[in-house]
N, C-alpha and C positions, 0 to 999 in steps of 0.2 A: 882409807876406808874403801873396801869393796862392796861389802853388800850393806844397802842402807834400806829398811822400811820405813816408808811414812806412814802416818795414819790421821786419822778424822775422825772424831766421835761428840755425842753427848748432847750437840745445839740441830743437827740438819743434816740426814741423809752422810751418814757415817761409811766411811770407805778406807783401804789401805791399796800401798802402790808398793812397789816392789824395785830398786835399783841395781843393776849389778855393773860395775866400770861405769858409772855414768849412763848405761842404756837401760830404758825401758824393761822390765822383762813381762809385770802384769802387774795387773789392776784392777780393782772389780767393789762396788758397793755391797754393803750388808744388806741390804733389802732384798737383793736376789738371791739369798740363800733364809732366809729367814722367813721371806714372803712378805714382811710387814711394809709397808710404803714409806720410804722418805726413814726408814730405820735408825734411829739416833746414838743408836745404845754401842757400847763397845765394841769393833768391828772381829771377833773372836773369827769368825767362819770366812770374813773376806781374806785374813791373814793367811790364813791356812789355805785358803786356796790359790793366793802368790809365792805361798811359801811350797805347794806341790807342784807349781808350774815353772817354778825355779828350781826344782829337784834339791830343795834346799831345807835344811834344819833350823830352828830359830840358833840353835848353839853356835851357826854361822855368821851369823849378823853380825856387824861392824857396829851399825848403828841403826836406836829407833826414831824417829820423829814426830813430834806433834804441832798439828799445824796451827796452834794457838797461842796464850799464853794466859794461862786459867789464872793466876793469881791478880794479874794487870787487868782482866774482865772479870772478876770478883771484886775488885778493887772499884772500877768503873759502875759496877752494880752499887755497891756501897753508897761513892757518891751521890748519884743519882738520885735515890733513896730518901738522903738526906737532905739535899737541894730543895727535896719538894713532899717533906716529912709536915704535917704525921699523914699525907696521903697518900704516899708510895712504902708506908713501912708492914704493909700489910702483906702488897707482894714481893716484899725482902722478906717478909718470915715465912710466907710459902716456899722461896726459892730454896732458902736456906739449909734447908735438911742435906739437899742434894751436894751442895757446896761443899758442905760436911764432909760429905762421904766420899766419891769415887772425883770428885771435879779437880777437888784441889791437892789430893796424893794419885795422881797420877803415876810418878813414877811407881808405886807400889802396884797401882792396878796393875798397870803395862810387864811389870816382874810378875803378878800372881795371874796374869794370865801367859804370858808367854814362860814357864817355870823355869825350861832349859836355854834361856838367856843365859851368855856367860855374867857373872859381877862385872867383868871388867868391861863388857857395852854398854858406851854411851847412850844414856836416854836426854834427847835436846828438843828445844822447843824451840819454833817461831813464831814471829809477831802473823796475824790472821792475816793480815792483807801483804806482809812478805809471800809468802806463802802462793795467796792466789798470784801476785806478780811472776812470783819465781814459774808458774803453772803456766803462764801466760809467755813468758819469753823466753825460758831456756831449750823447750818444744817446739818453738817458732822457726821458721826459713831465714832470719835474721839473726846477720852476727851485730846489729845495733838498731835498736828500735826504742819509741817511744812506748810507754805503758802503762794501759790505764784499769784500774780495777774500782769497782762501783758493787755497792751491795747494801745489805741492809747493817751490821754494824758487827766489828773486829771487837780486840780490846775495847778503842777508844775509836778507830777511824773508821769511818763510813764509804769516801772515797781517797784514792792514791793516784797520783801523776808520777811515775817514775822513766828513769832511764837506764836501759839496757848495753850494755857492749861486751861483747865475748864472755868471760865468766863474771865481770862486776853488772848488779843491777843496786843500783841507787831510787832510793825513794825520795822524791824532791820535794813533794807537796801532800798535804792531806786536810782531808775536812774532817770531822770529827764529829760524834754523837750529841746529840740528836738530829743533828742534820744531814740528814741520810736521803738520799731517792728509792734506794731499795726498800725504807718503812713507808713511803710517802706510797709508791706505789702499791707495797701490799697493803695500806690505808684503805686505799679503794677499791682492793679484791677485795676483803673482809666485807665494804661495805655494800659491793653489786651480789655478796650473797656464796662467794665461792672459799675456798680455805688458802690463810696466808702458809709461803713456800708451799703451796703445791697446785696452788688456781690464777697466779700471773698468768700464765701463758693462755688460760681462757679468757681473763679480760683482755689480753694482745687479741685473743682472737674473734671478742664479741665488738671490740672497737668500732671496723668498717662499719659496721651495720648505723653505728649514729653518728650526733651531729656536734662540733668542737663547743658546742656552745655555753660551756661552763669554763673554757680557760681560763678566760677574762677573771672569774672569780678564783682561780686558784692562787694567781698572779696576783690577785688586789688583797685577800686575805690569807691563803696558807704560806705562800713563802715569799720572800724576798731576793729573787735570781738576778744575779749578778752577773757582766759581760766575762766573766771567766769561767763561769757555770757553775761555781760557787752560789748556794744559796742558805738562806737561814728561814727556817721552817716554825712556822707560830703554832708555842705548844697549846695555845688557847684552845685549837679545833681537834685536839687529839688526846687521847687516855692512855698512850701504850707507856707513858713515864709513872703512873700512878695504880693502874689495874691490869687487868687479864683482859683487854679490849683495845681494839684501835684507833678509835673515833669517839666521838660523844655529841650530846644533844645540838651542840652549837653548830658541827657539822654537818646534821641532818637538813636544817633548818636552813644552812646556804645550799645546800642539794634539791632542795624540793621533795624533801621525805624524809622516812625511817629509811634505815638498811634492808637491803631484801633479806629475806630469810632464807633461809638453804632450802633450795630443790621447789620456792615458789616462782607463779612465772615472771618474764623477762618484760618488762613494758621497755616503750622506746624511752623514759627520762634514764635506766640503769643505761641504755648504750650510748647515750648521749655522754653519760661519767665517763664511760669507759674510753670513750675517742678522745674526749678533754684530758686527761690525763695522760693518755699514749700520747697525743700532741705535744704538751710538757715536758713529756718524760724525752720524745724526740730533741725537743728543742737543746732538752739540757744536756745531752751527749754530746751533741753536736755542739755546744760550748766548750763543752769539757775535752773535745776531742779536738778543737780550736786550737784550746789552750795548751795544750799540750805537743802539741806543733811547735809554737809559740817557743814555749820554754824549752823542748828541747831539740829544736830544730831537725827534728828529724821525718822520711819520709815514708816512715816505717811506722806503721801501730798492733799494737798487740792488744787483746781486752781478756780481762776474766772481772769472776766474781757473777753473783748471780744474775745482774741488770744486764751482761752480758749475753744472757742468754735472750735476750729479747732482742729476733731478728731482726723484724723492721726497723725499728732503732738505729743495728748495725746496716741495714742495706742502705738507710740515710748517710752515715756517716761513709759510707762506699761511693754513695752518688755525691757526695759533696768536692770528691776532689783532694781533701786534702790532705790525704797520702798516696802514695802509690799504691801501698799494698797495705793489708789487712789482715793477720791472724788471733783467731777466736780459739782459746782450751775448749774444746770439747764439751769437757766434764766443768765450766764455768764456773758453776756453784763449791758449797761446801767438798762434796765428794774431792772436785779437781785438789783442793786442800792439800789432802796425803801425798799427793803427787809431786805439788808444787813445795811443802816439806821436805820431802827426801831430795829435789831439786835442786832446792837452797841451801842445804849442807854440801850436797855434793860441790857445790859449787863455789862453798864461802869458805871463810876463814875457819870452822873446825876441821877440814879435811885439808891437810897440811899439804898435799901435797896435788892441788886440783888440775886436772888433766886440759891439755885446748880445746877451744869449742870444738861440741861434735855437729858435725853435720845432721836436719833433721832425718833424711831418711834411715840413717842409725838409730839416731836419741828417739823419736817418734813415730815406728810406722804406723800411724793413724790413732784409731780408737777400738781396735780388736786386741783387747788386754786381758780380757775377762779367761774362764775356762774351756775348755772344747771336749767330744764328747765324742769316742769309739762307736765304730759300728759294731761294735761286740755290745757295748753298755745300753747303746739304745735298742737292740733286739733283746735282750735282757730286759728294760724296761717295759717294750710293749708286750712282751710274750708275759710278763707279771698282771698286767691288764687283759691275758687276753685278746689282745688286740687285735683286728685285720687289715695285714698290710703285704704293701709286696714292694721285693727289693728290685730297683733296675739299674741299668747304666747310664753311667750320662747322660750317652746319647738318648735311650730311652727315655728317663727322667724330664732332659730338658725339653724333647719334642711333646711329652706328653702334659708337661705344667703350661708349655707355650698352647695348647691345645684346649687348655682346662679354661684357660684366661682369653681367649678370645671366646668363648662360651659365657663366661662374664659371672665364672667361679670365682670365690674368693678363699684364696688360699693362705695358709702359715707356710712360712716359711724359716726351718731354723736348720742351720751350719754352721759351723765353724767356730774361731773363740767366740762370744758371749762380746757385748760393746760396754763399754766404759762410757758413764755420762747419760744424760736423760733419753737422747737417741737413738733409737735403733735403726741401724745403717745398715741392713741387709743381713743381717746374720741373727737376729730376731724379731725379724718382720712379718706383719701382715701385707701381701700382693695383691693387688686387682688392673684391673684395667681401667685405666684413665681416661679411657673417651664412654667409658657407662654415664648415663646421663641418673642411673640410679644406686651407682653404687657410694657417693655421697652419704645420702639415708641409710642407704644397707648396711652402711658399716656401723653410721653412728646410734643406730637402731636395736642394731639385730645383733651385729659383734662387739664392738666397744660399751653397749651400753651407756651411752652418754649424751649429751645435746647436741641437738641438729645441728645448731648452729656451727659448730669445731669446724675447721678446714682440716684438710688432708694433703700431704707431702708431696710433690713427684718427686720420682728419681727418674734420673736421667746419663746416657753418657758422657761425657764432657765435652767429646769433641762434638756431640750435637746439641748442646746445651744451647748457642745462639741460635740455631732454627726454631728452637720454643719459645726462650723468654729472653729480654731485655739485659741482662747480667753478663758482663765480659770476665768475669772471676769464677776459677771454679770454686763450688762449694759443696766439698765433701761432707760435711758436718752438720748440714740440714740450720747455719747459723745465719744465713742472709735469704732478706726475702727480696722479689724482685718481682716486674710484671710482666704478664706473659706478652707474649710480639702481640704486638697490632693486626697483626695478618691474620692472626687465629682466632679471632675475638668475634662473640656473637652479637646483635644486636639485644637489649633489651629494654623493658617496659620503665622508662626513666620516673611514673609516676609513684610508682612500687616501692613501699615503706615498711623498713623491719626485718623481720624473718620472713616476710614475704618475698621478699628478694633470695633468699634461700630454691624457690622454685624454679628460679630463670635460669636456661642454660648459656653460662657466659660465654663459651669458646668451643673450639672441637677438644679442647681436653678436661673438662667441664668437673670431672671428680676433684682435680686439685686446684679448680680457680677460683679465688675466695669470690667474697662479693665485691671487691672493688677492683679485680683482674688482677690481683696479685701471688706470689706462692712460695714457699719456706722450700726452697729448692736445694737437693742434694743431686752432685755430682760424683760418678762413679768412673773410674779409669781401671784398665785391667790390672794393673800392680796393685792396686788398691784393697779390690774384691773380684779376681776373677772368676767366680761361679755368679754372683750377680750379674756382673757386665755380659756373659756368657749368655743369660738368660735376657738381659734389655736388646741382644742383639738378636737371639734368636726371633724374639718375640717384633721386634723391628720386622726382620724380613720374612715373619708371615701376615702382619697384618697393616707396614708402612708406617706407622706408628711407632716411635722409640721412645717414650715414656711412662711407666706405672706408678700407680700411689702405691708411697710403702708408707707404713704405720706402723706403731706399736707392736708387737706381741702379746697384748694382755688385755682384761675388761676392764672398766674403768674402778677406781679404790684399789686397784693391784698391781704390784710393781713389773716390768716386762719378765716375760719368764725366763728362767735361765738352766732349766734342765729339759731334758726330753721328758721327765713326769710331770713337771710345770705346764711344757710344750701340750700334754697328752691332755692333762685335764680341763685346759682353758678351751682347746680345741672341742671337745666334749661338752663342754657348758654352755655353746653359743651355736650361733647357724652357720658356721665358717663352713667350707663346703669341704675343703681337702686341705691335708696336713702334709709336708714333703720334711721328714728329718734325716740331713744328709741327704742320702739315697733309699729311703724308704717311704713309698709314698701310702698315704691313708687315705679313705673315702667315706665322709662322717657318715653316710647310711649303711657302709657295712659293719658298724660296731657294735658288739653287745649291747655297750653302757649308753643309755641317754642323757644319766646324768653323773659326775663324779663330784665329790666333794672338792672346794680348792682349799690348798693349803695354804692360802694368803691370807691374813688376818685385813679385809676390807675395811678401805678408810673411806668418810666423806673428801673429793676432791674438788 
């Protein structure tokens, strides 16, 4: 088999990957062509755009992949159902339509939407949590590593302990549904008020602000954690096995409340859930990543699946010691799926004849898998707009963005392929500068649209990565968090409760340091991304300073943009000051348009 795609679709942020020999060629989610966030639905347009970056036919494919296996989770649905009938048979006959139709003839979708498949291409499927492993270690720096994947629920399993060596990975261990940490988790995003799979990562980030003081009850009545990090989860305090909900009355009630309601405010008892639970959830990785040592004696760990994307988490299990080294997929969640699908053939027993490990800087150079974009197509774009823009060099370009930014501009920044995974790692980011002691607010105000509370990223370049924070690893991937040095840290008002604590300037780089002096740090090297690192150095040696907050590309309900029209109209719809695509720079006050419609289909997140 040479060319294999995988895919993802139907439950969470649907995506296809692309393999040719074993390497990489692209990858990219449906959401950034579609606009809709967390996009579920058949990835038709992400295919096609792995399929134009490989200069390649579907009539070429060797093989398709699906990273599930719809019948053994239809089956697991069933169960379920029944176990706890007549109260769960209400949402098996909502589910059921769907099942019907496009879930369980997949192979037929996958033929009537790809037509010029040959007959004789295999369509194969794997188990979900194969999948994320396969996603997790064959992308990795390691020809043998431990491997753990944690999520909300596969078929049947929830979490995986496996073990890795050159092309065999072995799955040794598994827990199984309902005892999940990835539902338990999104248990208490649902319940601080935010949306499950897409407002984790605000409850990681409203955590700091409170106090652990509900563990003790998670521990005495939600689960039963066990020294292997094994736990079993009392469905007493939960609805998600019987309704369209995650919680219920009896959990309110050991909370000290109802659920927040979306977009009402934040009192200290929701951050106080939110710390207790990040606490837990720490505790139990670091079991689980214990155990996993344990079993398979190695000093190598690999993570996916979507609990993986919860840095702090990973930066504990970094501080702890008990491996040498650490690699995080990326794209962790569902998307990494298709990835770690075509992966897993590549690598197992359908492909007869499976090649030696590849080295990563072949198999994986990074997370730039997505599309990229001519300077023909983007002057075309903005001349369709009307636009006012002016083309420079480089050198021009980069003295005048380093110029804009110590001016305490906040700029878009988009080049290069498009990123793979929730991320945007410099190639569809928002810039500022990191010692603004206001640009915290500005952004999450005025361009993201979204709660004060959020932290914001640095980036940084690696070899100066210890002059800033606490963290001997580099972290390309924005997947560990860490605290900034001691030496840069400001004094503040210790009595200061809440989002009060939001006003205090922590450090001299104050845009990216949360409130307890911590920070979801990425690392840049020049193989990596040489126009960014270009730009943290020029930007270094005019103002001494070699750190910026990068962020998103997008306002909040919209998934990061992924074309220059994307790029144009997000820029337009908010207070970002300058736009730089490639080498065309923008200045929001010379533009006709004040306001542009988006083409995102906005979700609550």
């Amino acid at each position: 088999m040479r060319h294999i795609l995988g895919i993802s679709a139907y439950y969470h942020d649907a995506a296809a990957a692309l393999l040719r020999d074993g390497t990489i060629v692209a990858a990219a989610q449906e959401e950034r062509f579609t606009r809709h966030k967390n996009d579920p639905a058949f990835p038709h347009h992400a295919i096609q755009a792995c399929l134009r970056q490989a200069q390649l036919a579907a009539a070429n494919l060797d093989a398709v992949v699906f990273y599930d296996k719809p019948i053994l989770k239809f089956a697991r649905l069933l169960e379920t159902s029944l176990a706890v009938a007549p109260r769960g048979l209400r949402m098996f006959a909502d589910a059921l339509p769907s099942w019907l139709g496009e879930k369980l003839n997949l192979r037929r979708t996958i033929r009537d939407e790809l037509p010029e498949l040959p007959t004789a291409c295999p369509i194969l499927f794997t188990l979900h949590h194969e999948a994320h492993a396969a996603s997790a270690f064959f992308p990795s720096p390691f020809h043998e590593a431990a491997v753990l994947t944690v999520d909300g629920v596969g078929e049947y399993a929830t979490t995986t302990i496996g073990h890795g060596q050159a092309n065999r990975l072995d799955l040794l261990q598994e827990l199984h549904f309902p005892h999940s940490l990835g539902l338990l988790y999104s248990a208490f995003t649902a319940y601080c008020g935010f949306r499950v799979n897409s407002g984790e990562y605000k409850l990681m980030g409203l955590a700091p602000y409170g106090e652990p003081r509900y563990v003790q009850a998670i521990y005495d009545h939600l689960i039963d954690l066990k020294p292997d990090g094994s736990f079993w989860l009392n469905p007493d305090y939960f609805d998600f096995l019987t309704r369209w909900r995650m919680t219920n009355d009896r959990f309110d009630r050991l909370f000290d409340g109802p659920p927040r309601q979306v977009e009402a405010p934040l009192h200290p008892r929701h951050m106080d859930v939110a710390r207790s639970i990040q606490t837990v959830t720490e505790e139990i990785m670091l079991r689980l990543a214990r155990h996993a040592r344990e079993l398979t004696g190695s000093r190598h760990l690999c993570l996916a699946g979507g609990v993986a994307l919860n840095c702090v988490a990973n930066g504990q299990i970094h501080r702890s010691g008990l491996f040498d080294q650490l690699w995080i997929q990326p794209a962790a969640g569902d998307a990494g799926g298709a990835l770690g699908a075509a992966l897993a053939v590549w690598h197992g027993p359908a492909n007869p004849h499976p090649p030696s490990r590849l080295r990563p800087a072949v198999l994986m150079p990074g997370a730039l898998l997505g599309p990229r974009f001519s300077p023909d197509e983007i002057r075309e774009t903005l001349r369709a707009h009307h636009a006012v823009f002016h083309e420079l060099s480089d050198d021009a370009l980069f003295a005048r963005t380093v110029e804009l930014l110590r001016q305490d501009q906040i700029v878009g920044w988009f080049q290069g392929r498009m990123e793979f995974g929730p991320r945007a790692l410099g190639n569809r980011s928002i810039l500022a500068d990191a010692r603004s002691p206001r640009i915290q607010s500005e952004l999450n105000l005025k361009i993201k649209q979204r709660e004060s509370f959020r932290p914001f990223a640095p980036v940084v370049r690696a070899e100066r990565l210890a002059d800033y924070f606490e963290l001997d690893v580099e972290s390309p991937y924005m997947l560990l968090v860490a605290p900034v040095r001691q030496s840069l840290r400001r004094p503040t008002d210790p009595t200061a409760q809440g989002l009060d604590r939001l006003k205090q300037i922590r450090s001299t780089i104050p845009a990216v340091t949360h409130v307890d002096h911590s920070a979801r740090i990425q690392t840049v090297t020049r193989a990596q991304n040489p126009r960014l690192y270009l730009l943290l150095e020029r930007f270094e040696q005019s103002t001494g300073c070699g750190v910026l907050v990068n962020t998103s590309f997008n306002v909040r309900g919209e998934p990061i943009v992924g074309s220059p029209d994307d790029a144009y109209r997000c820029f337009i719809n908010t207070a970002m000051d300058y736009l730089v695509l490639e080498n065309f720079l923008l200045a929001r006050t010379d533009q006709p348009h004040q306001h542009l419609p988006l083409k995102s289909q906005l979700v609550p997140d």
